[in-house]
N, C-alpha and C positions, 0 to 999 in steps of 0.2 A: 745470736745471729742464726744457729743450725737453726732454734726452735721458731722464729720468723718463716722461715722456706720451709719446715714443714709446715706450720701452721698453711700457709699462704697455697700449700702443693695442693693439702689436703680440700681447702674449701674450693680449690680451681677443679679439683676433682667432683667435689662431693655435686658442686655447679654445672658440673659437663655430663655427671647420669642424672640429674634433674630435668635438664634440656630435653633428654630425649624420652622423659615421661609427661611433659608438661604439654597443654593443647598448643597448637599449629595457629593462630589467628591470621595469620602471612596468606595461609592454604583457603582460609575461608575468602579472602577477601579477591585472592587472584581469582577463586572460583564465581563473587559475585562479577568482576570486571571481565571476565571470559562472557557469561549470560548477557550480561548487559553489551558486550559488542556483537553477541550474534541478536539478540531483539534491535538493534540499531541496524544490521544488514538486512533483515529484516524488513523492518521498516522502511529502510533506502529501496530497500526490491519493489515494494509494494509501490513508494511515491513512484518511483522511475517508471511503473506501467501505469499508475493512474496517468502521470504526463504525456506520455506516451499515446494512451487514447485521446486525452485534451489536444494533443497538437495535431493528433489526426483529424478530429473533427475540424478544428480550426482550419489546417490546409484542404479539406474536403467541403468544406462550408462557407467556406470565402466568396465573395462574388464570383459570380460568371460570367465571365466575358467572352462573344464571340473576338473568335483569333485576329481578322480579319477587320470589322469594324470598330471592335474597343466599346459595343452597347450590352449592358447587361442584356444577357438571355433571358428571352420571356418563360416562365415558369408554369406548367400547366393550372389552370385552373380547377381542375377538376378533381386535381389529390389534395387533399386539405393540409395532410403534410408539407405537402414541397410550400403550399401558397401561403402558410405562415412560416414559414421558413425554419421548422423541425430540424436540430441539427441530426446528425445520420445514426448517433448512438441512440436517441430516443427513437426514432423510426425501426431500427433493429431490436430494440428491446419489446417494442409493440408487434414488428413482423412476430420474432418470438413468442411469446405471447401469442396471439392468434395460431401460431401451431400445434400449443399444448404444452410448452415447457414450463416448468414449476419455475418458482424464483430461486430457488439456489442452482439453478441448472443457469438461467439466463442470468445469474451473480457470475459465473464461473465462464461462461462466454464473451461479455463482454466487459467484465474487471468492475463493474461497479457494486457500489457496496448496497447491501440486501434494500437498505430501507429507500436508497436512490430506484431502485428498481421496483421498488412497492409504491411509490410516489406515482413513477409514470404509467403503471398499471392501472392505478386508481383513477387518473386522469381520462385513461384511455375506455375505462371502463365510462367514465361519467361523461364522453364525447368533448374532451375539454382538450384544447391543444396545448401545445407546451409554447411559452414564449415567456 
């Protein structure tokens, strides 16, 4: 019986300085689930400002209505923009544009991603509207 409880002491021993030489795999994997929730905030940051500009144009591009009568407002003819009906982030990314800002500059002002902002560049260069 003595020789049971040593035997039993000894490998509970010999077990418990093992532990603390042996790899951590617990450490690795909290460390991938830590990376993996900040690329998901991340990523929520990113959607919540692209929606963010979507909903603005959407509330800035809606009809127009006089207060008064309820008739859409007549729309100049003479800016090609407004008369196809360019929502306001394209218009902005061309205003920019015509002042000289590179496309990672007007990526960084109005949130859209580099190659949406090479699209409407090209567009604008070849006289082509957006619709």
């Amino acid at each position: 019986m003595l020789e049971a409880l040593i035997i039993l002491f000894s490998v509970g021993l010999l077990l418990l300085i093992m532990s603390f030489f042996m790899h951590n795999r617990l450490s690795e994997l909290e460390k991938d689930v830590e990376q993996m929730n900040v690329n998901h905030a991340q990523e929520v940051y990113m959607m919540k400002n692209k929606l963010r500009i979507i909903e603005e144009e959407l509330l800035s591009d809606s009809l127009q209505y006089d207060q008064l009568s309820r008739k859409p407002v007549e729309k100049s003819k003479t800016d090609k923009s407004k008369r196809y009906g360019e929502p306001n982030i394209v218009q902005k990314v061309k205003q920019l544009n015509k002042e000289g800002f590179n496309v990672s500059e007007i990526e960084e002002k109005t949130g859209l991603a580099e190659s949406d902002v090479k699209i409407i560049i090209q567009q604008q260069e070849n006289n082509h509207s957006f619709g």
